[in-house]
N, C-alpha and C positions, 0 to 999 in steps of 0.2 A: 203462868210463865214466871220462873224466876227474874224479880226485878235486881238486876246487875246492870256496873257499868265498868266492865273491864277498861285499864289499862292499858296490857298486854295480851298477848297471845295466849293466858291462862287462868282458867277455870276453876276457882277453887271448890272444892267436892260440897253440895249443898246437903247437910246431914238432915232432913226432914222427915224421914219415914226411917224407922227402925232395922237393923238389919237380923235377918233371923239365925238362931242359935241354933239349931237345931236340926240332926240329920236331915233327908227325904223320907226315910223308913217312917221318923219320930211327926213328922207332917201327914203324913198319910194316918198314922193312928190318931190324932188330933182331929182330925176330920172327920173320922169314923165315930168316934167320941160325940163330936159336939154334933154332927148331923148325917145317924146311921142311915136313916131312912132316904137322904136325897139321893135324886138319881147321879153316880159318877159318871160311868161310861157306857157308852150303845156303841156298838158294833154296826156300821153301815155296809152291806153287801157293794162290789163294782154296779150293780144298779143300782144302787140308792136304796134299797130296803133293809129297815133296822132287822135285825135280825137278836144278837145277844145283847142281854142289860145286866147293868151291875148298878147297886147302891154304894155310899161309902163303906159301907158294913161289911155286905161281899166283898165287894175288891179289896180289903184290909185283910179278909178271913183268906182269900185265895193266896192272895200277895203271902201273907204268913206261913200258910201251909206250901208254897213254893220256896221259900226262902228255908225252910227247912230240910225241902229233899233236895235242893242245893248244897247245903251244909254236908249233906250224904257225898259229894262226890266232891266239892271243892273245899278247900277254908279260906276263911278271909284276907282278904288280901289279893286273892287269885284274878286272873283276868279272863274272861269268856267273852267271845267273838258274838254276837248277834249278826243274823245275815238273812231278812226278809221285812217284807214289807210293811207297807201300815197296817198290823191288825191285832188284837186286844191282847195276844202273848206277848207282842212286843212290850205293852204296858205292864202286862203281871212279872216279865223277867227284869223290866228295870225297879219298879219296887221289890220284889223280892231279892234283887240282888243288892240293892241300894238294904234293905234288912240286914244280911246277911253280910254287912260288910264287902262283899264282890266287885268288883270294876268289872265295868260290861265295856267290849273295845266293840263300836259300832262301824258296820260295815254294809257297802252301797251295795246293795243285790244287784245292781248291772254290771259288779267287775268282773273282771276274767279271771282266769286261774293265778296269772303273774301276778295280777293284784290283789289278790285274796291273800294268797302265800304268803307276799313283801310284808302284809298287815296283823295277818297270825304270826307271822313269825319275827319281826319287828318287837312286837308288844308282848310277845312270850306267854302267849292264852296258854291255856293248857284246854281247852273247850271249846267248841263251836256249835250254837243252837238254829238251826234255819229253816226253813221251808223245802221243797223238793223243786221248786220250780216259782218260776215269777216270768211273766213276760217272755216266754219261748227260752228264757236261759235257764239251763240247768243245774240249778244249783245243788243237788246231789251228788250228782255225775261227778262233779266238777270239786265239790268237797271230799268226794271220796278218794279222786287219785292226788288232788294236793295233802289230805292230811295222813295221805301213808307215806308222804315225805317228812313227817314234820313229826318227830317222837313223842314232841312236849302235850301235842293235842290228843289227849286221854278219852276224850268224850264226845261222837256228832252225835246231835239228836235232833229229830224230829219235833220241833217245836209248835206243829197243829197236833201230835199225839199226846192224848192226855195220859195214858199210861206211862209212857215214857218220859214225859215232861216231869211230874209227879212223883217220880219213882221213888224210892228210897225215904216217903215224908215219913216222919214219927213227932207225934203230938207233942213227947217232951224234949226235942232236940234243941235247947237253951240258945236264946242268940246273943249275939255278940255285942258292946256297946261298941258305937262308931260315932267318931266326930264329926263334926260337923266341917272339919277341917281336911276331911279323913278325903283320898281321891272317889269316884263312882265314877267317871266315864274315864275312855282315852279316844278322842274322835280326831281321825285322821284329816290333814290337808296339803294338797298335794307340793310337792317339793321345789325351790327355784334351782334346785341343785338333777331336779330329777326323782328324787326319794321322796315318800309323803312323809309327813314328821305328827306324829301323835302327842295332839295337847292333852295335857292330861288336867281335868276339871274337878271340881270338889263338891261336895253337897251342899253347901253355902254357896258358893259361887252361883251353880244353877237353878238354885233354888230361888234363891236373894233376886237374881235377875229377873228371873219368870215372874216374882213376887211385885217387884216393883216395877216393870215393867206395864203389869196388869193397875198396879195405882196410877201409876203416871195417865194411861188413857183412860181413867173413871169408868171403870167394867162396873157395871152393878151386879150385887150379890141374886145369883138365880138365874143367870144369862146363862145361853146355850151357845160351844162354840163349835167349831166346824173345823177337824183338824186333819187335811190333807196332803200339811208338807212333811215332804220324807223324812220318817222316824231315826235314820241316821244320820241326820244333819240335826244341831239344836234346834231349830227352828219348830222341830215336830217333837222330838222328844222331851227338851225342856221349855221353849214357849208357851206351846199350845198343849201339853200332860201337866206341868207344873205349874204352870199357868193357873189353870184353872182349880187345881190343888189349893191354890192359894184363895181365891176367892170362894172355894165350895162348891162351885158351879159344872156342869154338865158336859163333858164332849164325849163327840161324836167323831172315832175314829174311822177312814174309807181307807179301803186298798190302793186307790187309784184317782189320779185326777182327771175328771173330765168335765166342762165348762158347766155345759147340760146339766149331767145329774147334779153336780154340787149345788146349780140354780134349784134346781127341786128339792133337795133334801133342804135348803134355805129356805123356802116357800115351806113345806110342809111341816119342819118340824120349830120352825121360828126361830133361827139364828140368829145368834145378835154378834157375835166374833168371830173373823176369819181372820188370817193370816196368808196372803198369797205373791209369791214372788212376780213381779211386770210379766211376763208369757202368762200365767195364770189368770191375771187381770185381763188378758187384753184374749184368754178361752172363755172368760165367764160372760163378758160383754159380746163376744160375737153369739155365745150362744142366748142371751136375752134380745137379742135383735132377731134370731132365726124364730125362739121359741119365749116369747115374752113372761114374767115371772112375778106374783108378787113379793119383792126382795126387801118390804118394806120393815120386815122385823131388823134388819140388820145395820148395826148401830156401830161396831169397830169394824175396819178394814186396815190392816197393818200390813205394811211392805219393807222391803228393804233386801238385800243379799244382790241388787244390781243396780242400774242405773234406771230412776223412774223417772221416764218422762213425762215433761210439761204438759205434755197433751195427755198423756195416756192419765193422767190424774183427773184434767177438766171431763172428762170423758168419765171416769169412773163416780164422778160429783155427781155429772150429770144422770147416771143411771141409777146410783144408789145414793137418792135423796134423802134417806132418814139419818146418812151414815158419816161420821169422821173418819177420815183419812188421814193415819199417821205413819209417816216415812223413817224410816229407821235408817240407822247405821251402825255397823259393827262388824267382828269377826268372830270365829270361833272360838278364839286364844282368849276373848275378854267373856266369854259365856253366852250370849252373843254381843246383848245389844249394849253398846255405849251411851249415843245420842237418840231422840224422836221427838218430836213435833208434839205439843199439846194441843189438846182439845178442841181449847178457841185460836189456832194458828192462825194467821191469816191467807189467803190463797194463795199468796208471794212465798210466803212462809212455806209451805206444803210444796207447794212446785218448786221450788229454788232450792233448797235449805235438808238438812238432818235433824234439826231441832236442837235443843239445849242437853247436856249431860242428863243422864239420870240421877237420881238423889244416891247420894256417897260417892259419887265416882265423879274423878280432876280429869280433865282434859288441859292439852298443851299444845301450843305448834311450833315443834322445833327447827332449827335450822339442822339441815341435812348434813354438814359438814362439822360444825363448833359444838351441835347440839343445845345452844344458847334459846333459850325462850325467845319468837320475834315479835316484832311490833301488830298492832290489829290489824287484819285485813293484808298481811303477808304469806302466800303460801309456803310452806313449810311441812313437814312429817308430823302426823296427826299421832298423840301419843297419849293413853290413858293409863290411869292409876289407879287401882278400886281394890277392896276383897275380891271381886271377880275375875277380877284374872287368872290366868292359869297357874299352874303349879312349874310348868315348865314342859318341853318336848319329851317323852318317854325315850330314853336310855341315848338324848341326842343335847350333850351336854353345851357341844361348842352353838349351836340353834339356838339352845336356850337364853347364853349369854348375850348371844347379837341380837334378839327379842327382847327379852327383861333386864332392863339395867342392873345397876345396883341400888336403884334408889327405888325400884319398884317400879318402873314407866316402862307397860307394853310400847313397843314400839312398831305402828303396824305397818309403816312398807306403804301408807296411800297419803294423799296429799292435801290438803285443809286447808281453810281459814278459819279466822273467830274474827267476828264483830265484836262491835262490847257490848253487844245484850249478850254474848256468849253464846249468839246460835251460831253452829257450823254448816260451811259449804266444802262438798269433799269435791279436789280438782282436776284429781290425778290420781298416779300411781306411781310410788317411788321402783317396787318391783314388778319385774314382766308376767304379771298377771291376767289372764281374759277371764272374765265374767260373765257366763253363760248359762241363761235362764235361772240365775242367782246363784249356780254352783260357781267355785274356784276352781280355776283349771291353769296349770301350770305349762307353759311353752318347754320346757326342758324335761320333764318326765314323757313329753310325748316325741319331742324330738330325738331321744334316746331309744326311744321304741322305732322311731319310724326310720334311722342308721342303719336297723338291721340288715333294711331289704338291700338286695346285692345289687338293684340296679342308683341307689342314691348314695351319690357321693357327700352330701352337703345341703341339712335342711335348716330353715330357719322359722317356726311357727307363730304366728302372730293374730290378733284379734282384728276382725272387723265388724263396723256398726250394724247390724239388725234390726228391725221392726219388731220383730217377733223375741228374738231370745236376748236381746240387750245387744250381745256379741257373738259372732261367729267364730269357730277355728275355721284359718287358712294355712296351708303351707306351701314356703315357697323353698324349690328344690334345684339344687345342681345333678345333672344326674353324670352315670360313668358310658363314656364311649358313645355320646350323643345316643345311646337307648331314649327311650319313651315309653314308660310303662302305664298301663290305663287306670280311668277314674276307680272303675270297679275293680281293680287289681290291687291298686294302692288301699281303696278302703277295705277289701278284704282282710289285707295285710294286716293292717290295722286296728281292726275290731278282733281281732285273734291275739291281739298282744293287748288291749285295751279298752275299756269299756266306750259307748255308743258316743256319749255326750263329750271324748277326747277328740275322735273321729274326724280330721277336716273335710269341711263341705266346701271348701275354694283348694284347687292343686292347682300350682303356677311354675313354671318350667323357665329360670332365671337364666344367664349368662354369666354376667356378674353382678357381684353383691356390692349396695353402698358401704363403704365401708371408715372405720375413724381413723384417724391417723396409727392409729396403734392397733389397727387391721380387724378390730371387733365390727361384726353386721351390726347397720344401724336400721333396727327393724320398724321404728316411725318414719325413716322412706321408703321402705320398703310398703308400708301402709298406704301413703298419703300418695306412693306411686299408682298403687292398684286403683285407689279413690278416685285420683285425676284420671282415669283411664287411659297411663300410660304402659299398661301390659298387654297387647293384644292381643288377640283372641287365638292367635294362635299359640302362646305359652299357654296358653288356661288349657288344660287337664281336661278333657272333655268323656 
């Protein structure tokens, strides 16, 4: 733990560990370099069984040879849609496009067509590579009739065909130098406005983060990690791929999360690093209490993207005794992670706490209104500074300006203290954001979906506490002409404009709304109303 005694509310950036120079493309050949032979990636089948393997050697040799027949239909600089799940093309199109100079814009295979569209065409891909299907949604189908609306998208391809993936490679097709400075992602998050707005990330940025990330919890060189959080959110793509880049080490990408297998692929092939969002946590320990494991290889367990709780941590202690538990904090816009917990935290620490900044990166808590640095242990807008931060929102310039000052301070919209050891506690949320099962999910992108339907005059979406997924969507609805339209009616509606995880699972049928003087819903009564059970069971939506 860094020994500090803050002042005030500010962090100064502890420069301890090096920042890296150097593309993702130029890190992936370094590794191939210094250790052809170790094993990179295994391919884990939705049962658990390895199926494909690559050394550093091969994945560099593929990565290269993809990054060329790339070069065949994009040039650098271009941005291509990724759209499927966890599995080892998603890892060969992010090096190879990361070679090739390319920004891959990543995208959640459970969206709809509306949402697909808004983000190819948003980000101005001129490509889209995916799967034909994930989870009963049709991701063909569904790419086919959006991208005859959309001219820019030159190319869908089948990204389990290796012919087609492949195509166009030529052995002397010269690449490109790229900086280290140079953008490789634009990953979407959903909008306060309604729109999601595309951070756009750098090769430092996500590289640097996964890098020191992996120092801060003492990964030993030769661990095996277990990487089953979705490849379009960081957490999958650059925690746990980059991640392990950095130390040289082994993962094991799955399709699919399920409590079970992941317990067994942990047991047989000796895991020593997951990464798993609270709902994950609390699938893995139900299924070692159905079907007992020994989990005893596994040495990091890394959380963060919702709110973990107190218990759900004593609880995961108690099942996986070999193992430290470090709780993160962050966002996308910062690459992910800002703060985590060290090693020897203590369990106050762990349960309470997001830990101390990582090395190079300032933390702040500002006052919401003056922006004035506040005193210790005031809450205030949690605000970081690093090389990791974003570049800024893709073609969303007024975003960008109300996120990154001028001095370089993300500003992320949730709410903090610092002690003056400089660990943080996060307390709030400045914006109306719900956090479900670790994703962000915005009340106004979905309340703008759900205006449509002719029988709602007036919705207002909001989160409630969960067990299971951190937070739930509810929404609460005025409708027109005292109609009443049903639970399955309204979720119909709604997964046809939206993907699964917008979807409310609370529909509540108001009268009137609390409202402020200046006639805005105040949707924290409207919460703490539903909480007190003062909405009857006849409003609820049944």
């Amino acid at each position: 733990m860094y020994r500090v005694r803050l002042q005030d509310s500010y962090f100064t950036a502890v420069a301890d560990a090096k920042i890296p120079d150097h593309p993702i493309g130029d890190a992936l050949r370094r590794a191939a370099d210094e250790g052809p032979e170790v094993i990179a990636l295994k391919e884990a089948t939705s049962a658990g069984e390895i199926r494909r393997v690559w050394t550093y050697d091969s994945l560099c040799s593929c990565s290269l040879r993809l990054a060329r027949a790339l070069l065949s239909r994009h040039v650098p600089g271009d941005r291509i849609g990724i759209w499927a799940p966890n599995i080892p093309e998603w890892v060969l199109l992010e090096y190879a496009a990361a070679l090739a100079g390319i920004t891959i814009v990543t995208v959640n295979p459970s969206f709809r067509a509306w949402e697909l569209k808004y983000v190819l065409e948003q980000s101005r891909a001129t490509a889209l590579y995916l799967v034909p299907e994930v989870r009963g949604n049709l991701l063909a189908q569904i790419a086919a009739t959006v991208c005859a609306e959309l001219p820019a998208i030159r190319h869908v391809i089948d990204m389990t065909n290796a012919d087609l993936l492949f195509a166009g490679e030529h052995g002397d097709t010269p690449l490109p130098k790229v900086a280290a400075e140079a953008p490789v992602q634009v990953q979407y998050t959903s909008g306060t406005t309604g729109f999601p707005k595309g951070a756009v990330l750098t090769h430092r940025g996500l590289y640097g983060n996964a890098s020191l990330l992996a120092q801060r919890v003492a990964i030993r060189p030769g661990a095996t990690w277990l990487n089953f959080m979705p490849m379009f959110h960081t957490g999958g793509c650059s925690l746990m791929t980059l991640g392990p880049l950095s130390t040289r080490d082994t993962v094991i990408i799955t399709p699919l999360f399920d409590g079970a297998v992941m317990n067994a692929i942990i047991e047989r092939e000796r895991v020593e690093v997951v990464l798993a969002v609270p709902t994950m946590i609390v699938g893995m320990l139900e299924a070692q209490i159905a079907r007992p494991r020994d989990l005893s290889s596994l040495k990091v367990l890394l959380s963060g993207g919702a709110v973990v709780a107190p218990e759900l941590i004593r609880q995961a202690q108690g099942a996986f005794r070999e193992c430290s538990i470090h709780v993160m904090y962050g966002q996308t816009e910062a690459s992910p992670v800002i703060t985590t917990v060290w090693p020897d935290a203590s369990v106050e620490d762990i349960a309470e706490t997001a830990g101390q900044p990582l090395s190079n990166v300032e933390v702040s808590i500002r006052d919401t209104v003056t922006n004035e640095v506040l005193p210790l242990a005031q809450s205030g807008e949690i605000c970081a500074r690093s090389f990791m931060n974003m570049l800024g929102y893709h073609d969303n310039a007024e975003a960008s300006r109300h996120t990154l000052d001028e001095e370089g301070w993300l500003h992320t919209g949730d709410l903090g203290t610092l002690d003056n050891r400089g660990v943080l506690r996060v307390t709030g949320r400045i914006k109306d954001m719900i956090i479900r099962g670790g994703e962000n999910l915005f009340p106004a992108e979905i309340e703008n979906a759900l205006l449509e339907h002719p029988s709602l005059a007036e919705v207002a979406v909001v989160g409630l506490p969960d067990p299971k997924f951190g937070e739930i969507v509810a929404c609460f609805m005025r409708t027109r002409d005292g109609s009443r339209p049903g639970r399955d009616e309204l979720t119909t509606f709604c997964r046809q404009r939206l993907s699964s995880q917008k979807t409310p699972a609370v529909w509540v049928i108001v009268e009137e709304w609390p409202l402020t003087p200046s006639g805005k819903v105040q949707k924290f009564l409207l919460r703490e109303q539903y909480l007190q059970g003062k909405h009857s069971q006849g409003q609820v939506v049944r």
